[in-house]
MMTF fields as JSON, N, C-alpha, C and O atoms, coordinates in Angstrom:
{
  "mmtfVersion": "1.0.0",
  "mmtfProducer": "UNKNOWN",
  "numBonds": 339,
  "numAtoms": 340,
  "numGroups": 85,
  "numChains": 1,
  "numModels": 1,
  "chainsPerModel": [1],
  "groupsPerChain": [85],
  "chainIdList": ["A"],
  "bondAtomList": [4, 2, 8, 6, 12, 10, 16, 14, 20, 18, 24, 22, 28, 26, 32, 30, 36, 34, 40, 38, 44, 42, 48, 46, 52, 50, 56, 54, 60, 58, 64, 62, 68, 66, 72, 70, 76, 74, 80, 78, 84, 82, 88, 86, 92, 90, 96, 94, 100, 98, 104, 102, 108, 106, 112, 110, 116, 114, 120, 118, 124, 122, 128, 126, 132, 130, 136, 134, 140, 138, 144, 142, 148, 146, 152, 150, 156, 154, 160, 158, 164, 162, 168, 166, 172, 170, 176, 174, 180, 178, 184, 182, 188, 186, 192, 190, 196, 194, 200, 198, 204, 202, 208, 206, 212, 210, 216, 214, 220, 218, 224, 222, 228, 226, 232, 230, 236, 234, 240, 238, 244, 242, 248, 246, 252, 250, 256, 254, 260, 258, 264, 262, 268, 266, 272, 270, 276, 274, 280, 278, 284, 282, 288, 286, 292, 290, 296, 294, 300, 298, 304, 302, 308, 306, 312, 310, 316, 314, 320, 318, 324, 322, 328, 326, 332, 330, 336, 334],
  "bondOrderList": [1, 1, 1, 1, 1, 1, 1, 1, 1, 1, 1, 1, 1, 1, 1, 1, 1, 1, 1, 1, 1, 1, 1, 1, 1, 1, 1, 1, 1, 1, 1, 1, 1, 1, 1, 1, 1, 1, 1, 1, 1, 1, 1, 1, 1, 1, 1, 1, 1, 1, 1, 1, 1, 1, 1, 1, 1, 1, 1, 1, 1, 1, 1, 1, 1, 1, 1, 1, 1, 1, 1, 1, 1, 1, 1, 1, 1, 1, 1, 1, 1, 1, 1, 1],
  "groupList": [{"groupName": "UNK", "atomNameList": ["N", "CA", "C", "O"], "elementList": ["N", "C", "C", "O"], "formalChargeList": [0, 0, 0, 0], "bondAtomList": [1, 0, 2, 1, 3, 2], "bondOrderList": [1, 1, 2], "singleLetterCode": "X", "chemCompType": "L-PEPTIDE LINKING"}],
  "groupTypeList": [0, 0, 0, 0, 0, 0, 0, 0, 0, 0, 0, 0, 0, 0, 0, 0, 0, 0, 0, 0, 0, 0, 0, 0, 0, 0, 0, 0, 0, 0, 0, 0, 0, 0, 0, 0, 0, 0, 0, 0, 0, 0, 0, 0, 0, 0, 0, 0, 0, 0, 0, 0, 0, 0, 0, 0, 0, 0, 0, 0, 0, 0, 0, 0, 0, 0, 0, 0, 0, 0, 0, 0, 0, 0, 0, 0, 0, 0, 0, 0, 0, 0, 0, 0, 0],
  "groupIdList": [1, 2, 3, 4, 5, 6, 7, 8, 9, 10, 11, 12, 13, 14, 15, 16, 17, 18, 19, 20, 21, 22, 23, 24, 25, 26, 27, 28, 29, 30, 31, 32, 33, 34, 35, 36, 37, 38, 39, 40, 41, 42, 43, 44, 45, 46, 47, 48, 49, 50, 51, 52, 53, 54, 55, 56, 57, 58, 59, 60, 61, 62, 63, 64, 65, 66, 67, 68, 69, 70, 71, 72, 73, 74, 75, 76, 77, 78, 79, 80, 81, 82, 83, 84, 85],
  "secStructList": [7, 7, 7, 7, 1, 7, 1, 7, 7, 2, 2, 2, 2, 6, 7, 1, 1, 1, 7, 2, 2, 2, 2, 2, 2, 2, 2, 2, 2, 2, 2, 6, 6, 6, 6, 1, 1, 3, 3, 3, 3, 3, 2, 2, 2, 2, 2, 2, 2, 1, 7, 7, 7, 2, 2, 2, 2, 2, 2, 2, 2, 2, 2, 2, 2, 2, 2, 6, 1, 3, 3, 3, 3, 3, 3, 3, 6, 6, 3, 3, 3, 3, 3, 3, 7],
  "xCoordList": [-15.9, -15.036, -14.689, -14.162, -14.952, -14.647, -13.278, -13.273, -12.425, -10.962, -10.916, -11.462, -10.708, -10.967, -9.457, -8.784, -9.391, -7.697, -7.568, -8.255, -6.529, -6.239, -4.699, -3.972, -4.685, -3.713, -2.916, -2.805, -1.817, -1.135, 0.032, -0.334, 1.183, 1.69, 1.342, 1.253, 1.132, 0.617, 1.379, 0.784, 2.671, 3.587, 3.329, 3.346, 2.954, 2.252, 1.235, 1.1, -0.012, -1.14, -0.915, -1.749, 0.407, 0.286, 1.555, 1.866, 2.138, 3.099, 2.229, 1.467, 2.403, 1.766, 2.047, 1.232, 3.82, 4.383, 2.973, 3.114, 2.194, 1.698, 0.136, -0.653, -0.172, -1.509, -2.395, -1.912, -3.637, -4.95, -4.86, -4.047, -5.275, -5.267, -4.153, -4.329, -2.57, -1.674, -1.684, -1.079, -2.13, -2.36, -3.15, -2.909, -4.444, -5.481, -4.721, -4.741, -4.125, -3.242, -2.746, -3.211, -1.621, -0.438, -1.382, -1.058, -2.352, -3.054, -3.761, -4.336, -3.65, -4.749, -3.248, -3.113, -2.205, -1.391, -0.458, 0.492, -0.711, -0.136, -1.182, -0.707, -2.666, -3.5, -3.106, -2.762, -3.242, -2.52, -2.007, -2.162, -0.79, 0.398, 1.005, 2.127, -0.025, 1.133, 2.103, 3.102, 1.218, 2.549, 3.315, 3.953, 3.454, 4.749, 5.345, 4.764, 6.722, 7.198, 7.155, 7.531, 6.694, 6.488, 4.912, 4.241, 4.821, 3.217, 2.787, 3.251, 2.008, 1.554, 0.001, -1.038, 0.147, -1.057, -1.293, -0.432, -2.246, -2.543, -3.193, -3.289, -3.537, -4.273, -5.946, -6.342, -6.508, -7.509, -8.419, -9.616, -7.099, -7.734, -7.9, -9.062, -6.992, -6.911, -7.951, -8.197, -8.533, -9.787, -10.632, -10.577, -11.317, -12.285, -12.109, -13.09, -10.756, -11.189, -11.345, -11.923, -10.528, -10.441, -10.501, -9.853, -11.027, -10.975, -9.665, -9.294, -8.81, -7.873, -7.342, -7.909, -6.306, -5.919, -4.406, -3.843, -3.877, -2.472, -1.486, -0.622, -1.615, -0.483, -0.749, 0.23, -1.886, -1.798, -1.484, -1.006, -1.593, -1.253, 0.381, 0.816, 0.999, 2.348, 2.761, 3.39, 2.412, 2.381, 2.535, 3.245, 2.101, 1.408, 2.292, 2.969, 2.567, 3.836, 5.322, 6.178, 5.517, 6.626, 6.695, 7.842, 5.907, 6.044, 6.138, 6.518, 5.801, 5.755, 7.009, 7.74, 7.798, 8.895, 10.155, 10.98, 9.719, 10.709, 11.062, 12.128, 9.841, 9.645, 10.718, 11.293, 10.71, 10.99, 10.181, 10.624, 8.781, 7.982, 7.688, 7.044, 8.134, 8.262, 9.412, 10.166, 9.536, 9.917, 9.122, 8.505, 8.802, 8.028, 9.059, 10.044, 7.906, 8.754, 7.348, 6.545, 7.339, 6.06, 6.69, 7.614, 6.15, 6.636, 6.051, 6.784, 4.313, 3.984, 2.718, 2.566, 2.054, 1.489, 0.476, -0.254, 0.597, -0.68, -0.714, -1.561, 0.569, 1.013, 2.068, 3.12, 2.131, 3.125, 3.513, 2.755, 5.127, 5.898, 6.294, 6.901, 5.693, 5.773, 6.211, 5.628, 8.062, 8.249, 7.943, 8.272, 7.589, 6.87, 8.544, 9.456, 8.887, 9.65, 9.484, 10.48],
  "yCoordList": [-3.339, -4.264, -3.663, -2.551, -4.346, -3.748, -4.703, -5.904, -3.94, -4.222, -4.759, -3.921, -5.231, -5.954, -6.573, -6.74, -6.756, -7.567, -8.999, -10.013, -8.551, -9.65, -10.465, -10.217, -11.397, -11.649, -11.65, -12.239, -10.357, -9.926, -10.256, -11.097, -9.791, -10.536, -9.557, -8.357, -10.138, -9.778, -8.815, -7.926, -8.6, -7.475, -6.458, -5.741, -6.109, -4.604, -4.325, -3.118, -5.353, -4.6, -4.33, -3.631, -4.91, -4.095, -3.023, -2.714, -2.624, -1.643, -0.736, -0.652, 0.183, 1.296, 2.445, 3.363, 2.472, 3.593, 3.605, 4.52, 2.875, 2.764, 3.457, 3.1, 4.456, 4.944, 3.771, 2.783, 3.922, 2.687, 3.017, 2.233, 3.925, 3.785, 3.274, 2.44, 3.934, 2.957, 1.57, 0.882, 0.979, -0.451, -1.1, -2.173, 0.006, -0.945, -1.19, -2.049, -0.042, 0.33, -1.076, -1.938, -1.055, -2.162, -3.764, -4.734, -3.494, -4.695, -5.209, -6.294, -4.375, -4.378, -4.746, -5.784, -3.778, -3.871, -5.208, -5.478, -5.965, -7.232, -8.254, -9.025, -8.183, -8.92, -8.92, -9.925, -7.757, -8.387, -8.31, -8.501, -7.937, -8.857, -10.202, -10.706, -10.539, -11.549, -13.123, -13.765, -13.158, -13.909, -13.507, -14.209, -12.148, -11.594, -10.563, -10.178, -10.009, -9.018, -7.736, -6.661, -7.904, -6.537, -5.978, -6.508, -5.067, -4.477, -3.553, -2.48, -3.33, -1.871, -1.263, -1.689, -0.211, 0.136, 1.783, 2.627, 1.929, 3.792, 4.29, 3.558, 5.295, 6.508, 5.569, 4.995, 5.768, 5.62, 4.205, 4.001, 3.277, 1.819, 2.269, 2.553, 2.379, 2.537, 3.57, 3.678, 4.264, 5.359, 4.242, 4.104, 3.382, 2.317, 1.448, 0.979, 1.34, 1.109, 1.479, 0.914, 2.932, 3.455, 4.869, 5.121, 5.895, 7.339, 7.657, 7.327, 8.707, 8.939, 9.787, 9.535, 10.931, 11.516, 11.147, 10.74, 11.324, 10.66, 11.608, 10.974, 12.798, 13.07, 12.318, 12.19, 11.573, 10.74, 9.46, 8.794, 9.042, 7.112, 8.175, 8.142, 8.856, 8.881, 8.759, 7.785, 9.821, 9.912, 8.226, 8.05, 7.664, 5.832, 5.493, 5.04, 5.639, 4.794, 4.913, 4.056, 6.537, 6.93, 6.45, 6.382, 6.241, 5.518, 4.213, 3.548, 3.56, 1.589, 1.822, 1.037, 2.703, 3.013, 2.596, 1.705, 3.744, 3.961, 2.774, 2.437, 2.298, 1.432, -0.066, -0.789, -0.156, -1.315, -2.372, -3.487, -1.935, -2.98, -3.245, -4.236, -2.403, -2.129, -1.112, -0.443, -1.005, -0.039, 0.659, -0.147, 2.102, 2.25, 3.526, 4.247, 3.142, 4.4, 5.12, 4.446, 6.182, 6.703, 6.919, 7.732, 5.989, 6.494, 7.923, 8.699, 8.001, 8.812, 9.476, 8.871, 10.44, 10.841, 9.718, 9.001, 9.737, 8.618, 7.012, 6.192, 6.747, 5.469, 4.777, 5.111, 3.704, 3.423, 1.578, 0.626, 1.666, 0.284, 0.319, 1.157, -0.911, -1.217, -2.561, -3.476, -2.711, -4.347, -4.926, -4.238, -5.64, -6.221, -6.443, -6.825, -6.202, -6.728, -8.163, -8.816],
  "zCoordList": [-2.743, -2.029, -0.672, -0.693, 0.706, 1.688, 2.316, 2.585, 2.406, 3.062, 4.745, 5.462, 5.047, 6.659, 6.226, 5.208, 7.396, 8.255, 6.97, 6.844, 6.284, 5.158, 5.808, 6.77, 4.854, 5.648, 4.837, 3.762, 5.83, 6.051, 7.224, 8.046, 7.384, 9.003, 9.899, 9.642, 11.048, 11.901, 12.211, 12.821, 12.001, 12.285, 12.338, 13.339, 10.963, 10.473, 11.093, 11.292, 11.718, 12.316, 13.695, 14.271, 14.543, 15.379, 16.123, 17.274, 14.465, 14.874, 14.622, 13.659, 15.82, 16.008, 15.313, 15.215, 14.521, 14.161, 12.43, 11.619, 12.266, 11.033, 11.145, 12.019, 10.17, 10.327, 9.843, 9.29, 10.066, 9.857, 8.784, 8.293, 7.799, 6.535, 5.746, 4.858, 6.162, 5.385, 5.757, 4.934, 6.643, 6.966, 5.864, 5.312, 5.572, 4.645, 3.117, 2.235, 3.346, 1.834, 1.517, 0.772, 2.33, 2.469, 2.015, 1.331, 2.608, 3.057, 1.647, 1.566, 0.672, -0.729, -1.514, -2.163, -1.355, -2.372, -1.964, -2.698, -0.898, -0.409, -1.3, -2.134, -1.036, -1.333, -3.145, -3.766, -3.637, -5.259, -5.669, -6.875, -5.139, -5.445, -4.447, -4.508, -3.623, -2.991, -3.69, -3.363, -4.626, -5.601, -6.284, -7.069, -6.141, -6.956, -6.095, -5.081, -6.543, -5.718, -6.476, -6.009, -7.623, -7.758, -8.646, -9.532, -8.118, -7.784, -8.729, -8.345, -9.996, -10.68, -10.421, -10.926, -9.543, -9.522, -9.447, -9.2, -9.637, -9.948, -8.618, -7.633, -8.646, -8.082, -7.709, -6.694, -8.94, -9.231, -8.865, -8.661, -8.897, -8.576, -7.009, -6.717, -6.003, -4.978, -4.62, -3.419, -5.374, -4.852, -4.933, -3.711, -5.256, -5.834, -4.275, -3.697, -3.758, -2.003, -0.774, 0.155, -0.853, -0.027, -0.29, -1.306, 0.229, -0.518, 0.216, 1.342, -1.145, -1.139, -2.055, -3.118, -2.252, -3.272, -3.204, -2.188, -4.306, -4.96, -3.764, -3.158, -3.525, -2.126, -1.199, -0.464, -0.772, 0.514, 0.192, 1.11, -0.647, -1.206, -0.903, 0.248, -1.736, -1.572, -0.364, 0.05, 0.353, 1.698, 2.551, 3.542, 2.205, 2.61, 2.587, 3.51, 1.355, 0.553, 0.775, 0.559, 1.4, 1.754, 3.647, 4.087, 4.342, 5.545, 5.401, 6.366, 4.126, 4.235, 3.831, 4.435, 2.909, 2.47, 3.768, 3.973, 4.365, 5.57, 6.58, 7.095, 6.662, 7.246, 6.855, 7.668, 5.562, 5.29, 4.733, 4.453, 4.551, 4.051, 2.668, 2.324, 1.878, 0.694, -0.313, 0.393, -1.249, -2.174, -3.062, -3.759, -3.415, -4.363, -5.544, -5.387, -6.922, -7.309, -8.264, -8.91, -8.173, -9.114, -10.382, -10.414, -12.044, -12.748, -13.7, -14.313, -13.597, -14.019, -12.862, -11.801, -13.087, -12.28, -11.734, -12.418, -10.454, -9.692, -10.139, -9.783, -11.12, -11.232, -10.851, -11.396, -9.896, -9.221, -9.476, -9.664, -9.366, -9.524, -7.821, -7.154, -7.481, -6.026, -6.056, -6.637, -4.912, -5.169, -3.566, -2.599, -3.478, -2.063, -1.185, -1.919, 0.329, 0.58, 1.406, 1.714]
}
């Protein structure tokens, strides 16, 4: 599956404070969940689109965090409850 500009709001693609990869991130974990607000996904699915190890999805996750575009919480290793904001 290759990730290209989903739609997403346009907001996020052109705040700059956001790395390209947490963009694609955001952009997958928007795409399934966008009918719901809250999100379960692992490590492992997210390697299947983008290469990545579980400190950098955190890493991702802790800038969409900051940001405001989300909430996340890891409950076990490399598995995460994400609620869309």
């Amino acid at each position: 599956m290759k990730v290209r500009r989903l739609e997403v709001s346009e907001e996020i693609w052109k705040d700059k404070r956001i790395p390209k990869e947490t963009k694609l991130i955001y952009s997958y974990i928007y795409s399934k969940g966008f009918d719901k607000i809250i999100v379960d996904i692992n490590v492992g699915e997210m390697q299947q689109v983008i290469n990545i190890k579980n400190k950098g999805l955190r890493k991702s996750l802790e800038v969409l965090e900051n940001l405001k575009y989300l909430i996340y919480k890891e409950y076990s290793n490399g598995m995460y409850i994400i609620k869309l904001n």
